[in-house]
C-alpha positions in Angstrom: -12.4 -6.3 1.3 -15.1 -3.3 3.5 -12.6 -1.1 4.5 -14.4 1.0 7.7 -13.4 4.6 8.0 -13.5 6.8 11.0 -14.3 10.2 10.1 -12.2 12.7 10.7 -11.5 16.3 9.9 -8.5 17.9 7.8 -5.6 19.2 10.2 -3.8 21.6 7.4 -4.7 22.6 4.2 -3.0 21.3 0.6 -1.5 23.3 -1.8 -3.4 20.7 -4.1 -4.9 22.4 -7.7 -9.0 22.3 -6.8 -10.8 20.3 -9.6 -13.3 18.7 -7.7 -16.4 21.2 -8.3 -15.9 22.3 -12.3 -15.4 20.1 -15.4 -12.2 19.6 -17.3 -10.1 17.7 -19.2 -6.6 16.1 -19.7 -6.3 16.3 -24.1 -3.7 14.0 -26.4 -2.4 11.3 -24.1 -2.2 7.6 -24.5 -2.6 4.6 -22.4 -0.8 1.8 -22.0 -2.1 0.0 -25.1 -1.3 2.9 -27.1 -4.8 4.2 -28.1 -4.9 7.7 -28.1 -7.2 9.2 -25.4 -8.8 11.7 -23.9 -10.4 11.9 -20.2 -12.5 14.7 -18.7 -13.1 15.2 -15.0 -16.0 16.4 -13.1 -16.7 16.5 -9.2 -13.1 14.1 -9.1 -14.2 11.4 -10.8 -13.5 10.2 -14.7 -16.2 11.2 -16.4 -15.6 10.1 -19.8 -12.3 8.7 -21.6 -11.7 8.2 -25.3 -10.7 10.0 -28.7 -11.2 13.5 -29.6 -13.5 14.4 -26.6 -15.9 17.1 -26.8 -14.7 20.6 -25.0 -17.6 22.1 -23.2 -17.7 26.0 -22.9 -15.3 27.4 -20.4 -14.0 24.2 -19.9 -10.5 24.3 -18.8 -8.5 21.8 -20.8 -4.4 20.6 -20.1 -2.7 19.1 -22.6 -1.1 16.5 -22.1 1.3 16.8 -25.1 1.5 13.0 -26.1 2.5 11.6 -22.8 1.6 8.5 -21.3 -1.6 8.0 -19.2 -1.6 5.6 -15.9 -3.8 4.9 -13.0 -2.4 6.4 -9.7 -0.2 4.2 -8.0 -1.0 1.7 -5.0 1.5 1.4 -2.4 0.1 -2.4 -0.6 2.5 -2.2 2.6 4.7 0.5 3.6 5.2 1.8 7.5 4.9 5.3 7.5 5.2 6.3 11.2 8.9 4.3 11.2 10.4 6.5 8.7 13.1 8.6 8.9 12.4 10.8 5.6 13.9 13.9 5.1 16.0 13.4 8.5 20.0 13.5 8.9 21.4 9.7 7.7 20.8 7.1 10.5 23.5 5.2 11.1 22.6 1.3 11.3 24.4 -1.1 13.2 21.7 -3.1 14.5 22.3 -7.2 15.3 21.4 -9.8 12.6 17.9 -10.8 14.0 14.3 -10.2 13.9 14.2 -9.5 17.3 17.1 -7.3 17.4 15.7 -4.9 14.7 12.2 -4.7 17.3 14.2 -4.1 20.1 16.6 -1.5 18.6 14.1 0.4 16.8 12.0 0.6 20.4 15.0 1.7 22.3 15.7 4.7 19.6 12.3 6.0 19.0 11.4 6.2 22.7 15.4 8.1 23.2 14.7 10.3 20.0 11.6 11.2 20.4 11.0 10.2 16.8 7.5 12.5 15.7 5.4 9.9 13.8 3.2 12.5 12.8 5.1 14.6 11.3 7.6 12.1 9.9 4.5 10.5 8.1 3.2 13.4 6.8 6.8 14.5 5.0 6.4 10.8 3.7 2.8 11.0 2.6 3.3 14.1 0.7 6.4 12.4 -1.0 4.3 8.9 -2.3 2.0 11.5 -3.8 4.6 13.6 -5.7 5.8 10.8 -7.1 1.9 9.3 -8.2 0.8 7.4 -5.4 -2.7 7.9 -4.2 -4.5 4.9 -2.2 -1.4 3.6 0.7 -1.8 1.1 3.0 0.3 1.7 6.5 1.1 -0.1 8.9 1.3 1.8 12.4 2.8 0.3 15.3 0.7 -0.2 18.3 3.4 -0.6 21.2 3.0 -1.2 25.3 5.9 1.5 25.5 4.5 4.1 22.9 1.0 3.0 23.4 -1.5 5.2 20.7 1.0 7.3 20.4 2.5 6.5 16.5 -1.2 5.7 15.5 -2.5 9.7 16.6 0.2 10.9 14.4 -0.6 8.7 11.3 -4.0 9.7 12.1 -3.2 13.2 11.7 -1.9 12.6 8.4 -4.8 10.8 7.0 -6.7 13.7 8.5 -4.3 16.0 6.7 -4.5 14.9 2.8 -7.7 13.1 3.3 -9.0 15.1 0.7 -6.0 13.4 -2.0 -4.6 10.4 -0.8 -7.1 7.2 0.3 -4.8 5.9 3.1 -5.7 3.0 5.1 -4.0 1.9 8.7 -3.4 -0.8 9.9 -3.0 -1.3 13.8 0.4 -3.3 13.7 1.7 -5.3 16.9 5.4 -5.1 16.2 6.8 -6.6 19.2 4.1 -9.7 18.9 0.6 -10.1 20.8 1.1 -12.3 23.6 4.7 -11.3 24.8 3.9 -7.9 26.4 0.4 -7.9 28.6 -1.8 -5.4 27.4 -1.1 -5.3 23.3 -4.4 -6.8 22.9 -6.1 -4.3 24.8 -4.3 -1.6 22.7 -5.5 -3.0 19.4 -8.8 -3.0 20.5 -8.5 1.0 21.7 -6.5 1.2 18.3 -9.6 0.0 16.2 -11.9 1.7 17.9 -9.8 4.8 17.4 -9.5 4.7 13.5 -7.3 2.0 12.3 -9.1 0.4 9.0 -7.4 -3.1 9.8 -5.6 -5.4 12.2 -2.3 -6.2 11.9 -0.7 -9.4 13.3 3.1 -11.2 13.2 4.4 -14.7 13.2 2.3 -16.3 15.6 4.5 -18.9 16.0 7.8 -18.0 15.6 7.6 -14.5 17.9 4.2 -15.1 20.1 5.2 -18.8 20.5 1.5 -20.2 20.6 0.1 -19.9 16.9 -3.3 -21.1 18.2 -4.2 -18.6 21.0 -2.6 -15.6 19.3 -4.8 -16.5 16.4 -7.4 -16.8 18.4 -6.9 -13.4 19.9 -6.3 -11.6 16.1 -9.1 -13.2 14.7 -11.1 -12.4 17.8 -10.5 -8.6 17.5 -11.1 -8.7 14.3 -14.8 -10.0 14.7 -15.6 -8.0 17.6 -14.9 -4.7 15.3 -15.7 -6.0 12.2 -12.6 -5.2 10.6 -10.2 -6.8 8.2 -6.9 -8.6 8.9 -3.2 -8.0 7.4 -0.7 -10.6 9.2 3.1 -10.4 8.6 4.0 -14.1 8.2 7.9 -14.2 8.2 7.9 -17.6 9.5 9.8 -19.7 7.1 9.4 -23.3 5.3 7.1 -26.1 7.1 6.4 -23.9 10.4 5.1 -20.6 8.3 3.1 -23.8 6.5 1.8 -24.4 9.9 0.7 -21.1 11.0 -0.7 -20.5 7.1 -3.0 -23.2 7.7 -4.3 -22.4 10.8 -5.2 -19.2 9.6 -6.6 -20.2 6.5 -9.0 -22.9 9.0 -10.0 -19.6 10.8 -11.1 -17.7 7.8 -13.1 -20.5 6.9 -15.1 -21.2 9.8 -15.7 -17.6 10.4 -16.7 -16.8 7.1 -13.8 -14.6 6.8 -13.5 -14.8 3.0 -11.8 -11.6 1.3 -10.8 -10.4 4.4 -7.4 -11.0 5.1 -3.9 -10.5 3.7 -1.1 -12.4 4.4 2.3 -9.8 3.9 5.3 -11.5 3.1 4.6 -15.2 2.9 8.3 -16.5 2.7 7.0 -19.6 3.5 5.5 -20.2 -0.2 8.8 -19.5 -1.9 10.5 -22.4 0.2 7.9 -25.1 0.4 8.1 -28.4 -2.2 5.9 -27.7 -5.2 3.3 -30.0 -3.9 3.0 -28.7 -0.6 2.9 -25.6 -1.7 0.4 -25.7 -4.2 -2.1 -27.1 -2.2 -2.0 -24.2 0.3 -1.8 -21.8 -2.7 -5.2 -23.5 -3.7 -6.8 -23.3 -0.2 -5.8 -19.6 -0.5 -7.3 -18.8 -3.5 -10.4 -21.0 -2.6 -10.8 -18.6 0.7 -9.9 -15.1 -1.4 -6.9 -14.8 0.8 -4.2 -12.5 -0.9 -0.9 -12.2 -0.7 1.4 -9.6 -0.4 5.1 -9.0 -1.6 7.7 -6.9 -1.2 9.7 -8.7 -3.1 13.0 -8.8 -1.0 16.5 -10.2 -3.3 17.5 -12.6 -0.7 14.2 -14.5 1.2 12.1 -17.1 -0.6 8.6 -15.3 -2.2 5.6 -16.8 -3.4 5.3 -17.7 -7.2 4.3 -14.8 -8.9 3.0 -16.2 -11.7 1.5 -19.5 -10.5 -0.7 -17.1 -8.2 -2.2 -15.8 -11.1 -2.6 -19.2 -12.9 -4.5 -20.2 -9.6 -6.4 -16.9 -9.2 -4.5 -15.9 -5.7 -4.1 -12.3 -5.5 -0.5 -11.1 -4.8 0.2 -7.4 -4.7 3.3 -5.2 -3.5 4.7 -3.0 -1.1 7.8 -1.8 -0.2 7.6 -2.5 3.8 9.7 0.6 5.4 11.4 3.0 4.0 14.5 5.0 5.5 14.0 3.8 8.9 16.1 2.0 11.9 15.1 -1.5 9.8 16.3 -0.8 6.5 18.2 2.1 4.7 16.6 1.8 1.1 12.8 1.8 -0.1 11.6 4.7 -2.3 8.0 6.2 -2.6 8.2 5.7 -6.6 6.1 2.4 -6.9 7.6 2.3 -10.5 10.5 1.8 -8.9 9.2 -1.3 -6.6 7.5 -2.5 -9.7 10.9 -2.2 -11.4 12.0 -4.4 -8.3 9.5 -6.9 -8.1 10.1 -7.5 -11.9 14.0 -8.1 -11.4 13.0 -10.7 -8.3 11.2 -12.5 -10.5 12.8 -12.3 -14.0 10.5 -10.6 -15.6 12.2 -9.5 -18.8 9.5 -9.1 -21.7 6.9 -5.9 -22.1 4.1 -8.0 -21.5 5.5 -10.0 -18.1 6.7 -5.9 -17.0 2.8 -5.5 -17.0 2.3 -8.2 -14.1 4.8 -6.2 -12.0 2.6 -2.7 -12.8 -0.5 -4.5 -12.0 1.5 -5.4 -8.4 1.2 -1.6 -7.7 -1.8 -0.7 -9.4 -5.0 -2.8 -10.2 -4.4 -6.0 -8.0 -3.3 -4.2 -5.2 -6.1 -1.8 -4.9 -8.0 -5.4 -5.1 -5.7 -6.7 -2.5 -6.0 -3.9 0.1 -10.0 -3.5 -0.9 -9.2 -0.1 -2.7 -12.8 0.6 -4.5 -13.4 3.1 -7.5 -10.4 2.3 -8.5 -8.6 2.2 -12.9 -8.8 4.0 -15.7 -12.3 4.0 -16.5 -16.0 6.1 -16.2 -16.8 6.7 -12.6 -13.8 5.4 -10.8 -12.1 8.5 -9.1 -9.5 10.3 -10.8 -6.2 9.4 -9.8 -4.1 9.8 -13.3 -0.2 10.1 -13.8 1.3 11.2 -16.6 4.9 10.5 -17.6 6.5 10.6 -20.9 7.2 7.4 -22.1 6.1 5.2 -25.2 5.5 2.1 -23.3 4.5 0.8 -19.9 7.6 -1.3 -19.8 9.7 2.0 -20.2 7.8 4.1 -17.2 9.0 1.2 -15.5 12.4 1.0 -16.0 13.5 4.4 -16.9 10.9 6.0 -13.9 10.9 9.2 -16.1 9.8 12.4 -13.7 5.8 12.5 -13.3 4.3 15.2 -15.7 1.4 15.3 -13.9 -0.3 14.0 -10.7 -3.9 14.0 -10.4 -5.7 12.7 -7.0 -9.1 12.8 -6.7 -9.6 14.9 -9.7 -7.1 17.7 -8.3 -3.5 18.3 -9.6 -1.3 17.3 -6.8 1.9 17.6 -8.9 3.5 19.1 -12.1 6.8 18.0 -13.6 8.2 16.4 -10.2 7.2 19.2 -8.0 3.8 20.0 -5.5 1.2 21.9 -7.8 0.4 24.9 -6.2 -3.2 26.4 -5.9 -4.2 28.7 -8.8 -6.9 30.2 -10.4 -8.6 27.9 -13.0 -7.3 24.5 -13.1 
């Protein structure tokens, strides 16, 4: 899935350990199959990874003292600019439906003056202490707040650009065709940065599936950009909506472009119905996106990957006026995604990782991407024997490595020194 990127110019500067100029190398780990391993580094990419690996002179070399090697993390959906990170406790007593939680958190972020940017940014920093390094946001874009939450996100792309590969999406929260003007904003919203378009129960919120479809997937073509729709929209009407969509990828060669967050629909449909749109989504390289929730129907993990669909994970917000829990530890939504699903053995914990690492940076177009020569180097290291136990015993990172700089060292931010 292209991802296009607006350039843009740091804001601050990281306390990040520099790595990105001068060889070096990580010594005695192992990965998840247990094969001890080196990996060496140069210009922030994995130069080479195996046994017993050559030290060149002056070479500065950290051991790794046994501990176990991972890709950074991939964090599919979260909503940055909503968060209230770091803040005092917010106190939620907001009504019981979807339209309630739009309209409450509107009302409080335009009384609070709620800073997206910096908010974000205290976020950002936090997914990356804890081994996250490519993030997927979704920023809303709002008739009230207008550009306003998407500047600040910007800022913090802007501001660890150099460490964390952050895409945004332009989000329409309170729906497309209820409040004149949203489209326009997308469009200023695309033009402005935002990597993708975001969308939200065309049906169920917007009330006419087929001309706010025809709007998204409009947008979408005039920039050239990718979609990511939140399809809440349960049983035979989410059906509805998923169809129509998956007819407009197809007759505008949309293929690998789109994401479709949530999907309840899937987990409620008879297994019939459902596996025949489960096959036009994998026929159209449509993927999916979980968060996983305990009590809403999700697509079939496993049956996705028996019919190639892609479904990856999130955790949707975090600490905001929606929900009081999410985490920035993707072990700990992989821990999550495994419990939703049953996911007991060491081998069915490895789907859940591969929900937060490899087929999500497929899922959300992440390139350069594993444990391997010339992707970049985003490493964690955490001691544990087993993938299954970094999963559910979320030891403290050792080590955080993004983009070939050491971002973070036994749960704290690294902080620039000499050397490496």
């Amino acid at each position: 899935m292209p991802i296009a990127r607006a350039a843009v110019k740091p804001l601050m500067t990281t306390t990040a350990t520099h790595h990105t100029t001068n060889a070096w190398i990580i010594t005695n780990v192992h990965q998840a199959d247990g094969a001890r391993v080196d990996v060496s580094i140069a210009a922030g990419r994995i130069a080479t990874i195996g046994p017993d690996l050559p030290r060149e002179p002056g070479m500065a070399i950290e051991d790794g003292a046994g501990a176990l090697l991972l890709p950074g993390f991939v964090e599919g959906h979260t909503h940055l600019d909503k968060t209230h990170w770091g803040m005092s406790w917010y106190r939620n007593e907001v009504g019981p439906k979807l339209t309630d939680r739009i309209e409450n958190e509107r009302r409080w972020r335009a009384q609070s003056g709620h800073d997206a940017g910096a908010q974000s940014l205290a976020l950002a920093r936090a997914f990356l202490l804890a081994g996250t390094t490519r993030l997927r946001t979704h920023v809303d874009i709002d008739t009230d707040a207008g550009l306003r939450h998407l500047e600040g996100v910007l800022a913090t792309r802007a501001a660890l650009s150099d460490l964390l590969d952050l895409q945004i999406v332009a989000f329409p929260q309170s729906g497309l065709l209820g409040r004149p003007g949203t489209d326009a904003l997308l469009d200023r919203a695309l033009s402005a940065g935002a990597d993708v378009l975001g969308a939200l129960d065309p049906a169920l919120i917007d009330g006419d599936p087929v001309a706010s479809l025809d709007v998204t997937f409009g947008l979408a073509q005039r920039h050239q950009k990718p979609i990511d729709i939140h399809l809440h929209e349960p049983g035979e009407i989410g059906a509805f909506t998923l169809g129509l969509l998956l007819d407009r990828v197809a007759a505008l060669g949309m293929q690998g472009q789109v994401v479709v967050s949530h999907a309840f629909c899937l987990g409620a449909l008879p297994e019939r119905e459902r596996d025949a749109l489960l096959a036009r989504v994998a026929d159209l390289r449509v993927a999916l996106l979980t968060t996983a929730p305990s009590s809403t129907p999700v697509p079939p993990l496993k049956t996705c990957i028996e019919t190639g669909v892609t479904l990856f994970g999130g955790n949707d917000g975090i600490r905001d006026t929606w929900t009081p829990y999410g985490s920035p530890d993707m072990l700990e939504r992989a821990m999550l995604i495994a419990m939703r699903y049953g996911l007991r053995r060491d081998d069915e914990l490895a789907l859940a990782f591969d929900c937060v690492s490899s087929t999500a940076a497929r899922g959300c177009g992440f390139t350069q991407y594993g444990l391997q020569p010339g992707a970049r180097a985003d490493l964690v290291l955490l001691d544990a024997d087993t993938l299954a136990q970094a999963i559910v015993a979320r030891p403290p990172r050792k080590l955080v490595v993004a983009n070939g700089r050491i971002v973070a060292r036994n749960g704290a931010h690294a902080q620039h020194r000499n050397g490496h």
